[in-house]
Residue, then its C-alpha position, 0 to 999 in steps of 0.5 A: x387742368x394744364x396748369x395742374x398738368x404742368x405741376x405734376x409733370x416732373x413727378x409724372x416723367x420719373x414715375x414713367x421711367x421707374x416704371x410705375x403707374x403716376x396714378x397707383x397709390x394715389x399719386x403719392x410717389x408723384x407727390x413726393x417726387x414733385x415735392x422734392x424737386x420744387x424743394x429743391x427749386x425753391x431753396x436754390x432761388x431763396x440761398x441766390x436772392x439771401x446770398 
């Protein structure tokens, strides 16, 4: 579980700061938030490797 912990900690932090419980809708506002985060990771690393 603290590998999983560790995914979902950014999404967890934003959600905890908006105010919203990371657990309601089941965790799609987390989701969605982690999604955008990682996207964002990922597609730096890949334009510094490709650039």
């Amino acid at each position: 579980m603290v590998i999983v912990n560790a995914l979902l900690w950014p999404g967890t932090k934003i959600c905890e700061a908006m105010g919203i419980d990371p657990e309601s809708d089941q965790g799609l506002l987390r989701s969605m938030f982690n999604m955008l985060i990682y996207l964002t990771i990922a597609l730096a690393v890949l334009w510094l490797i490709l650039a």
